[in-house]
N, C-alpha and C positions, 0 to 999 in steps of 0.2 A: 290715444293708443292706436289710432288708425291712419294719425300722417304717413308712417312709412310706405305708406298702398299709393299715396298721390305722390307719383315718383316724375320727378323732369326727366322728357326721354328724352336718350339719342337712337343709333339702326342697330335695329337686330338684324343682321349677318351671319354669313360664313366666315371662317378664316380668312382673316386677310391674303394677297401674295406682294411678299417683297414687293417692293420698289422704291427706286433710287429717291434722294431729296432732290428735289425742286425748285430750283435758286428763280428768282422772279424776272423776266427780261423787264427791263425800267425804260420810260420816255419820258419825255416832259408833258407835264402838263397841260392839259386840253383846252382851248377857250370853248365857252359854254356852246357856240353855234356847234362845235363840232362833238359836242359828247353824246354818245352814242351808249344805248344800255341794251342787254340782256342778249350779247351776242357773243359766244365765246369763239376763240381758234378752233379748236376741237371739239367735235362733236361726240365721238363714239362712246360710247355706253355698253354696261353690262346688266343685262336686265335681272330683279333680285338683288338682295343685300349685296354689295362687294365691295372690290377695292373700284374706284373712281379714276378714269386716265387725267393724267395731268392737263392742265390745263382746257377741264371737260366745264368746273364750276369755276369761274373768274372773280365773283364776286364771294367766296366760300373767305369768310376770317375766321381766326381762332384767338379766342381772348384769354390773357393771360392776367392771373391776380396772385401778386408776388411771386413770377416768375415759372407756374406751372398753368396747364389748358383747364378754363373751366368752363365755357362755353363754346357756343358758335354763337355767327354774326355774320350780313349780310352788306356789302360795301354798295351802295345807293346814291354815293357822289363823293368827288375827292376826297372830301373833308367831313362825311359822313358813315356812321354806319347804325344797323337797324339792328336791334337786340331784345333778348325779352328781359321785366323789366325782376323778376325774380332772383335773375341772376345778381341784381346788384344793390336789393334790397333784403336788409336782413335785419329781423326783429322790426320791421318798421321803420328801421333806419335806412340812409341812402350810404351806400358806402362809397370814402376818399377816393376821387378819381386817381388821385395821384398813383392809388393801388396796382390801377390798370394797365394793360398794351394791349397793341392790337397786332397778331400777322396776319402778312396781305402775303397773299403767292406764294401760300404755302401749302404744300403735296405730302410729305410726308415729316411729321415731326420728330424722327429719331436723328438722334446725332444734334451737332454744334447747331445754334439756329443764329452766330452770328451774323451769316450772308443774308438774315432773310428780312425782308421788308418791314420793319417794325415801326410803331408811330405808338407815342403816346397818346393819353388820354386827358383834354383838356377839360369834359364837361360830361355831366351825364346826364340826363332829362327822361322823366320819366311821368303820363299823367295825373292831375292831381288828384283822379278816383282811383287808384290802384292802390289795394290790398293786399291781396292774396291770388293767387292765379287761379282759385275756383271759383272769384268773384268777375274776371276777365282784367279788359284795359291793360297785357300782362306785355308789353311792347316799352321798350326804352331807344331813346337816339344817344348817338357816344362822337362827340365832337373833337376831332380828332385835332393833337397840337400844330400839326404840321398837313399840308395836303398829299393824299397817299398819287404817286407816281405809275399813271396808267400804261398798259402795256397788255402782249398779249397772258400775261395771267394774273394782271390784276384788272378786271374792269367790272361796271356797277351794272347791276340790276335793275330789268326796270320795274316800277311801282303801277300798281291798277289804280284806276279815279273809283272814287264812289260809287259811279256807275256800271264799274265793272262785273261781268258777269261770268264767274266760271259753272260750268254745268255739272251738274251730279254723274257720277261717271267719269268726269276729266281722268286721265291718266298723269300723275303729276310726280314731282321728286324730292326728297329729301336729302341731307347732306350732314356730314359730322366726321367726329372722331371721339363717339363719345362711346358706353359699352356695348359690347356685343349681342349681349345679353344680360340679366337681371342679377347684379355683381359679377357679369363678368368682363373686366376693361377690358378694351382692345388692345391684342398681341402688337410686340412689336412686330415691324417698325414703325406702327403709326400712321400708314397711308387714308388718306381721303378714302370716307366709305359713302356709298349711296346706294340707295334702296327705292322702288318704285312703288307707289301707293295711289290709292284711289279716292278722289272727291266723296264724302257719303254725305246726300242728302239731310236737312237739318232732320224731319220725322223721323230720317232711317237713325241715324245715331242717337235720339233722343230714346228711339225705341231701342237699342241697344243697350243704352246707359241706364233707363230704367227697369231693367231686367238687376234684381239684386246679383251683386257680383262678393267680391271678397270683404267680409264681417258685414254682407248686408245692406253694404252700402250703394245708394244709388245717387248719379248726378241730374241736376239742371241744367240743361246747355244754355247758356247765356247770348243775347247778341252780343255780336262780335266775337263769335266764334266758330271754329268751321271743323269740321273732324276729316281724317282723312285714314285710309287701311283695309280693312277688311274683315270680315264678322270672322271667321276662321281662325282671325291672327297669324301668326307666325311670321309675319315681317310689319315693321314696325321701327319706331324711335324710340329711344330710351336713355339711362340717367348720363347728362354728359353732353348732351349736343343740345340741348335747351338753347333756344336764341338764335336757332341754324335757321334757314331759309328751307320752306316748302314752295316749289316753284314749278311753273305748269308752262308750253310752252303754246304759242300762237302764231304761227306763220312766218317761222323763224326767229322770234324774237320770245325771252324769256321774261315770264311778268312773277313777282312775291306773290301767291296767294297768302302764303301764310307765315305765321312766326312759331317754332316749335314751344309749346308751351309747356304740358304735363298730361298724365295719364294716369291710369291707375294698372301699376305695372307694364312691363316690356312686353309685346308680341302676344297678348293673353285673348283668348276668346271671347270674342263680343267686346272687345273694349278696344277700340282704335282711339289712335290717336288724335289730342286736343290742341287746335293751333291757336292760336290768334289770327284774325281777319286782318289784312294788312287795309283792304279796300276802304274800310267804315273808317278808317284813323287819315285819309287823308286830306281833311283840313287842320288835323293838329298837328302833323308831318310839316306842310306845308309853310305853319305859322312859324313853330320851331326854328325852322332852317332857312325864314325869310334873311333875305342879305347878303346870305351865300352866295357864293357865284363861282362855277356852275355849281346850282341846286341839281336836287335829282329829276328827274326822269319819268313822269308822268306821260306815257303815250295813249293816245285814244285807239280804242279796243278798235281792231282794223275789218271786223266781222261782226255778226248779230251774236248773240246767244247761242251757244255753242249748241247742238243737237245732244237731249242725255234723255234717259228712261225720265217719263213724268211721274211724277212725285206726290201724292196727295197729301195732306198733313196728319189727315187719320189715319194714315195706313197702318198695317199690319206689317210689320218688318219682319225677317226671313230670321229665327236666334240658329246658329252655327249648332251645332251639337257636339260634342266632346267626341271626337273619333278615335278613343282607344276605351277599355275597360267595358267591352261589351260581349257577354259572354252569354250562351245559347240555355244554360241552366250550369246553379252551384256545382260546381265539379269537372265541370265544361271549360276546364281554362284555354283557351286558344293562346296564351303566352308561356303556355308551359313550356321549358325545355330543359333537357338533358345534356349533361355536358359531356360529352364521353372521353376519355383519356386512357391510350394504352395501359393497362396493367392496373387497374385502379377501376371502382366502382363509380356507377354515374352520380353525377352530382349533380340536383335539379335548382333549377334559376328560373328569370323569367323574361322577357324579353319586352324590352324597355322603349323600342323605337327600331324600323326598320332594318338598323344595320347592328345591331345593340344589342347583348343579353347582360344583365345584371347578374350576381350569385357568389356567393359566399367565397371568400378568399381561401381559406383555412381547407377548402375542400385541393389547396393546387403550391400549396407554399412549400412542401415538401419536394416540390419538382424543381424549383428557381432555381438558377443558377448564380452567380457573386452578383450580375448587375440587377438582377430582380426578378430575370426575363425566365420563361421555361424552354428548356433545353429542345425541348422536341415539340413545339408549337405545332410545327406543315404537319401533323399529326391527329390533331385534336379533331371534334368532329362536335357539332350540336347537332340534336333530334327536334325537331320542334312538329305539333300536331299536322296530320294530315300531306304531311310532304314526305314523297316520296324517296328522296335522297337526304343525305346527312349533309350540313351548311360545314363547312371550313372555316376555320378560324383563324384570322391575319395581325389580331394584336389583344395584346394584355398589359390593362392598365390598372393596377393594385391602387385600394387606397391607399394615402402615405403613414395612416396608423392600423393597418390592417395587421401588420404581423402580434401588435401587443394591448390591440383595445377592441374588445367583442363585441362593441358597438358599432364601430368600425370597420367590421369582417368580410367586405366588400370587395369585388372585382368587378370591370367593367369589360367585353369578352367582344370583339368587333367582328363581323363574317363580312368573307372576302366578296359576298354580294348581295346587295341589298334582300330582302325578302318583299315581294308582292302582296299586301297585304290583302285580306279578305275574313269574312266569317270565320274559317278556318284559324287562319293566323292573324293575330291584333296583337297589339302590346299592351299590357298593362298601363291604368292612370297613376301617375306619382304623384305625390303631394308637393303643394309650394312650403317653404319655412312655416308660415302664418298660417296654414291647414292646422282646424278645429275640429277632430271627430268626436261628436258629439256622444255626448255616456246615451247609453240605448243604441247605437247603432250599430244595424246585425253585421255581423264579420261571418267568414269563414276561416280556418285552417289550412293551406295546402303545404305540403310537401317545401324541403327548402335543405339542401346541401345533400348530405349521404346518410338522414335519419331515414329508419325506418317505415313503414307504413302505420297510420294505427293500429291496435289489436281490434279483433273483433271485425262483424260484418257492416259496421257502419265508420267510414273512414272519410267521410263528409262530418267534420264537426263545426257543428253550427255556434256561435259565441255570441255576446252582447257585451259592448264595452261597459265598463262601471264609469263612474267619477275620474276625472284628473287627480282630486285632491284624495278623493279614499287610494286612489294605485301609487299614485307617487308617495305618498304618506306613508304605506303598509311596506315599500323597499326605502323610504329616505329616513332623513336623519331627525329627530326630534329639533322641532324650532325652524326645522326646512320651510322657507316660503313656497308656497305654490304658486309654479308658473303659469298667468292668465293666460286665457283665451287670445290666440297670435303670439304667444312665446313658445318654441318649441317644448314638448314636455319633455321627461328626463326618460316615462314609460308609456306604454299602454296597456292596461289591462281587461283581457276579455275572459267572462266567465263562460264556459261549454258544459252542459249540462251532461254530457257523452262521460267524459273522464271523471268526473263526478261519480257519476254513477258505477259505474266499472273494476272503482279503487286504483287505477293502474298513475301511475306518475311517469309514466313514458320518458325517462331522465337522459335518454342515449338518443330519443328523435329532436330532430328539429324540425324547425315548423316556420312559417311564413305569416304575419296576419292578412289577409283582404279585408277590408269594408266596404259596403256598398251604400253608395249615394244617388238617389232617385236612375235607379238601374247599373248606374254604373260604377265598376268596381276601382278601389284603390288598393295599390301595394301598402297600405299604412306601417307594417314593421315587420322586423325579420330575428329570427332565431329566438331563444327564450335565454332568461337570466338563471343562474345557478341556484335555485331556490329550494334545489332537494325537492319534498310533498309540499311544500306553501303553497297555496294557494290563494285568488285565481295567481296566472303564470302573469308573468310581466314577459313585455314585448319592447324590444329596442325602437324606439319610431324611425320609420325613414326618412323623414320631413327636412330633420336636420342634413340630410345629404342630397337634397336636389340642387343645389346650386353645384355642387361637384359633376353629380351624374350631366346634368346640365351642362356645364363648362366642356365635358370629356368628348358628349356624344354628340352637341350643339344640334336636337333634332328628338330627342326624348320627350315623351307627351307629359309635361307639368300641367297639371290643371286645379283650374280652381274649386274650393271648395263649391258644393251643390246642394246641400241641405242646410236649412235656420233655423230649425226651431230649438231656439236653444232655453224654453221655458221660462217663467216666470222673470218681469225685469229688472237685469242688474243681476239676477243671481249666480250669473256665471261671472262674473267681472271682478267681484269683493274678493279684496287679497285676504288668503288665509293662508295659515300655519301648521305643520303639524305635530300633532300631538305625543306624549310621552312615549318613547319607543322599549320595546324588549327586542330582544335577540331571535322570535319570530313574527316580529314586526310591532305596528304602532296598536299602541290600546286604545279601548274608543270609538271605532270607525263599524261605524254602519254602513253595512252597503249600500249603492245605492243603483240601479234598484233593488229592493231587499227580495228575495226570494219569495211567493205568493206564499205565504200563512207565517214566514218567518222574520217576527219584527226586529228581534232582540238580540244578537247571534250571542251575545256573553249570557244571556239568560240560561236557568238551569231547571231540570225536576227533578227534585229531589225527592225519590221513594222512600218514604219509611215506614219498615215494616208493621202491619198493622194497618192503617184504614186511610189515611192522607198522604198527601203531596206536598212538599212546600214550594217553594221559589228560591234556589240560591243563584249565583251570581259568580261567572267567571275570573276570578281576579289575578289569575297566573296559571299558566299550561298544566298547573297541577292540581290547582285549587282551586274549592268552592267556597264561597262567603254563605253563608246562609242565618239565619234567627235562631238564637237557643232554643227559644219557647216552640220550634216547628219540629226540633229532633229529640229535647229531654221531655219525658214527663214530670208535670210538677212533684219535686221531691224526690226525682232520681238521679243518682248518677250514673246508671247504667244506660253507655250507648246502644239504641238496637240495630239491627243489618238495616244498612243504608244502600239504594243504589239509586246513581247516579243517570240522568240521560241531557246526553249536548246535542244542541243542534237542532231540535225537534220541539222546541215550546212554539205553543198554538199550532202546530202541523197536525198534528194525531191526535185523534179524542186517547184522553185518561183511562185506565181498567176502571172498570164496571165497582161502581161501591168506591171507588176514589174520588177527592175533591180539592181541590187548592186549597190550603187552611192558612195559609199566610200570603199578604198582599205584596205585589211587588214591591223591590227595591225602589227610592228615590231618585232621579237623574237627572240630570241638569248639562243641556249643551255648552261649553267652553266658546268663548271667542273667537280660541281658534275653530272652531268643530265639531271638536273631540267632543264625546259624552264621560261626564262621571257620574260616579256614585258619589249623592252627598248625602244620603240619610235612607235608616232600615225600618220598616214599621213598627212601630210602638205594639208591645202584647195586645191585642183586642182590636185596635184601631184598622180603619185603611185611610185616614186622613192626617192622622198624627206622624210625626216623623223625628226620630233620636240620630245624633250628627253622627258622622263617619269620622270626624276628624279627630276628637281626642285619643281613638283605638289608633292611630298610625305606627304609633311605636311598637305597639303588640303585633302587629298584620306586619309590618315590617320586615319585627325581627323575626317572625313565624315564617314568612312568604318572603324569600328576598328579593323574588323576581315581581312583587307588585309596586306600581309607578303611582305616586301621589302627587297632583296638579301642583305647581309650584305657588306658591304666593301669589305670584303676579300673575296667573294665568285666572283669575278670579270665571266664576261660572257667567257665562251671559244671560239675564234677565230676559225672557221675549218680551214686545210688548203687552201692553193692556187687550185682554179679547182672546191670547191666545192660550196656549198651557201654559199658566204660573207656575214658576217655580221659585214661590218666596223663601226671604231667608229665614224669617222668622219660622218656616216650618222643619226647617233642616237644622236651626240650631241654636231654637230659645232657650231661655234660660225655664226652667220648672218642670221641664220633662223628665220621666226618668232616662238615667244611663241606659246605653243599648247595651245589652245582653248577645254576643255573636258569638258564631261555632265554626270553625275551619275545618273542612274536609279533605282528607289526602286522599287524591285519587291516585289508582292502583292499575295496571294493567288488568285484573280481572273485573275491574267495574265497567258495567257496560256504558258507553260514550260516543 
């Protein structure tokens, strides 16, 4: 479940800028005395992600597998090129070269690519220890059918010996055209990007990598492998340029350090990216492409050891810190903002990244004109804390299902000048897709479109997520799978004990969830679902829109999750189900965590008048299940005044001279979850138990809103040690028939 995090990168960049296609200038072929490597025509460079001038990398291929870009590839000698070896093993297998091409001198890939240097592929070679690219060895050679035709924008790279030595620190390059960012390909037209990165020491990265990152996971850096970026992140390779050349330069001449291999995610904090050492492979390089002629390009390192910061192995590496979602106290949002618009009430968002406010669409759709756009934009103003003038606003970008899915209700809001950040002002953390907030983790409530304030003098509401599967359960459908841990959920549900108490259902505010993860805070969801009093409220997540918000702002703080403890093992991982639903929600579900003294929530006390209490048992918004033997006296038919109390078993001591005189109901956890009822205690007993199942028909036709487990959904057994719930107790044969009494509750019973 956790391949998808070890992703082959290519650069995280800005937008690209046009530029033209790139036709190759062609020459003949070189005799070996005269090949010459790692020198291109042009030099100039843009420091940071961008577009790459042509003819900047000469050695930059893009491989093609049936006819579209799936790699990069580095040209090392006529009739050679250096790739990694992932690209072209899949399931263990080697895949048909015949699949392959290669372009050589090529700048930008939009448009016709007949003019462009193309060479098949006659061979692929790949070593005979490679696995998997977390195991390393992840370098393939691609023998090309024909010798590629050097020129000033095709020429080869040159290769470090064994002994080469780059130093921690190098300032070094990477090259592709793979995404931009994390699902996001590169716009056209496709131009050559490259990004500049840094050498990190083996300790420095080892100590990066073992810092748990996303589900927990941490890596081994392997020999023969090098990392390269920056603990900060924010530039980086990522999925699509896997196989491209990481290359560092020496006194005019450009040597491979590395081969792009994988990571775990694009541009993410504390997690730079994982190359292949090209240096340790060159006597299997060597062997390979004996024959050749001209072979590549081995030059001896023309300097000592490059001068870098000294490195101990024990050290103590520097971990980056999350530079948004850091707020002075709950209530204290530094990303607050107010969207102000002529003629119209403010509408509060939050602000997502320096030039970026997030907030609800529904608050501005009324203003759009036919193309989408609002008529009076040069208008708008945002308020954001502590600053003393209103920001301007220069574009609006709706989601594309903003006008008719509430989940959806999104705008992304751009100011005509960046913002400075500071204490003051910070933007809120967003979630990645695979963001797991944890049930227990404390959230707050703020403010979110043009709801209301709370009522009352406390308008800081504090909340605690439940379960995945109790909140998706209590809005989804019966027989709904619950989405694991790294599948987006469908909700999130926080309970606040504020509105609880208060009675109020606040049905006309909206609200925003934060949670906070080891201090810092995340936008987790926004607005609540239609749910009338149901409660807790469900929350739309926002997890499923960060590759959007992402894409839009290229600059929004995504971050990874920061808390693990996700209890007991494996218990969050096992697929469940949920259980029989009604019309205000699923039956069965225990909170979790249950309220302190409240185990039971369907539990009931049933007063009756005169001197005891029984136990009945929630079975429908209406009705109580309870024992005959707890409400008739033997040989009466007269019912006496019965009242009823929900909600409150084991929270409140009993009136004085009252006592439980009948033993709980039987219950039994379901496979999927769910709790039933499978049997009522026997008159006299607490160990005896008479079935529930023969009376179905009767509770049915009585109750038509009660759900009875279907056949297949049989009770689950615990093991041995824990609470038994045998069958033989629920529904031997020689017990007597259960005797049961349904109660209609009434508006004046108190509840």
């Amino acid at each position: 479940m956790f391949q998808h995090l070890l992703l082959p990168l290519v650069i995280l960049v800005i937008s690209p800028i046009p530029g033209a296609f790139q036709d190759s200038a062609l020459s003949p072929t070189q005799e070996p005395e005269d090949l010459d490597c790692g020198r291109p025509e042009s030099s100039t460079r843009i420091v940071g992600g961008s577009d790459a001038q042509p003819g900047s990398w000469p050695w930059q291929v893009s491989l093609h597998q049936n006819g579209g870009h799936i790699c990069g590839g580095s040209l090392i000698a006529p009739s050679w090129v250096l790739s990694a070896a992932h690209c072209f093993v899949n399931n263990g297998t080697l895949e048909p070269a015949a699949e392959f091409s290669v372009l050589l001198g090529v700048h930008s890939q939009d448009g016709p690519l007949d003019a462009a240097h193309v060479r098949a592929v006659a061979a692929i070679l790949v070593p005979d220890n490679y696995s998997s690219v977390e195991l390393g060895a992840d370098l393939a050679l691609l023998r090309l059918a024909s010798p590629a035709r050097l020129g000033p924008a095709v020429r080869p790279v040159c290769l470090p010996r064994a002994s080469h030595h780059f130093a921690h620190g190098t300032t070094c390059w990477a090259t592709g055209w793979g995404d931009v960012q994390e699902a996001d390909p590169l716009p056209l037209p496709w131009v050559l990007q490259e990004v500049e990165l840094r050498l990190l020491g083996e300790a420095a990265c080892q100590c990066l990598y073992s810092r748990p990152g996303p589900f927990n996971l941490t890596f081994q850096l392997l020999p023969g492998m090098l990392c390269a970026g920056y603990p900060e992140g924010r530039r980086d390779t990522c999925q699509g340029d896997s196989g491209g050349p990481l290359v560092c330069e020496e006194r005019g001449r450009w040597f491979q350090a590395g081969i792009t291999s994988f990571g775990f995610g694009c541009g993410r904090r504390n997690r730079p990216g994982v190359f292949t050492a090209v240096a340790p492979y060159e006597a299997w390089i060597r062997e390979q492409v004996m024959g050749s002629e001209p072979g590549p390009a081995f030059p001896t390192q023309s300097q000592g050891p490059q001068s870098g910061p000294w490195e101990p192995m024990d050290e103590n590496c520097t971990i980056a810190l999350p530079e948004c979602g850091k707020a002075q106290r709950p209530g204290a949002w530094p990303w607050e903002a107010q969207v102000i618009v002529p003629g119209s009430r403010p509408c509060h968002g939050a602000l997502v990244s320096e030039s970026w406010v997030l907030a609800p669409a529904s608050c501005f759709l009324d203003r759009s004109s036919s193309d989408g756009q609002p008529r009076d934009l040069d208008n708008w103003r945002v308020l954001l804390p502590s600053r003393l003038r209103a920001e301007q606003v220069t574009r609006f970008v709706p989601h594309e299902n903003a006008s008719w899915d509430h989940a959806s209700d999104l705008v992304l809001l751009q100011l005509r000048a960046p913002v400075n950040l500071s204490v003051a002002q910070r933007p809120v953390c967003l979630p990645h897709p695979e963001h797991y907030f944890l049930p227990g983790s404390r959230c707050r409530l703020a403010r979110w479109g043009r709801g209301e304030p709370a009522p009352g003098p406390n308008t800081l509401l504090e909340a605690e997520l439940l379960s995945s599967w109790w909140c998706h359960c209590l809005y989804g459908r019966q027989g709904a799978t619950v989405p694991l841990p790294g599948d987006p959920p469908q909700a999130l549900c926080p309970a606040y004990q504020e509105e609880e108490e208060s009675g109020s259902c606040w049905n006309y505010s909206s609200w925003s969830l934060l949670c906070r993860e080891e201090g810092t805070w995340f936008l987790a969801g926004i607005r609540v679902f239609s749910s009338g009093c149901l409660r807790p409220r469900a929350f739309y997540p926002l997890q499923t829109h960060g590759p959007w918000i992402s894409h839009v702002t290229r600059g929004a703080y995504l971050e990874d999750q920061l808390t693990w403890d996700w209890g007991p093992e494996g218990e969050e991982t096992e697929t469940q189900t949920c259980p029989p639903h009604t019309e205000r929600g699923a039956c069965g579900l225990r909170p979790e965590p249950a309220p302190v003294g409240l185990l039971w929530p369907w539990l009931a006390e049933v007063h009756v008048a005169g001197d005891h209490v029984c136990t009945g048992i929630l079975v429908a918004p209406g009705w109580i299940l309870t024992a005959t033997h707890c409400v008739l006296r033997p040989g009466s038919t007269t019912v006496p005044y019965i009242e009823v109390y929900l909600g409150r078993t084991g929270a409140s001591p009993l009136p004085q001279g009252h006592q439980v005189t009948s033993a709980p109901p039987l219950l039994c956890q379901s496979e999927g979850g769910s709790w039933v009822l499978v049997g009522m205690a026997v008159r006299g007993s607490q160990e005896l138990f008479a079935s529930i199942g023969p009376e179905e028909a009767w509770i049915s036709q009585t109750v038509g809103e009660a759900h009875f487990l279907p056949p297949s959904g049989s009770p689950y057994w615990p093991p041995e040690g824990s609470n038994p719930c045998p069958l033989d107790m629920a529904g031997a044969s020689g017990f007597p028939p259960i005797a049961l009494f349904l109660l209609l509750l009434t508006p004046l019973i108190q509840g």
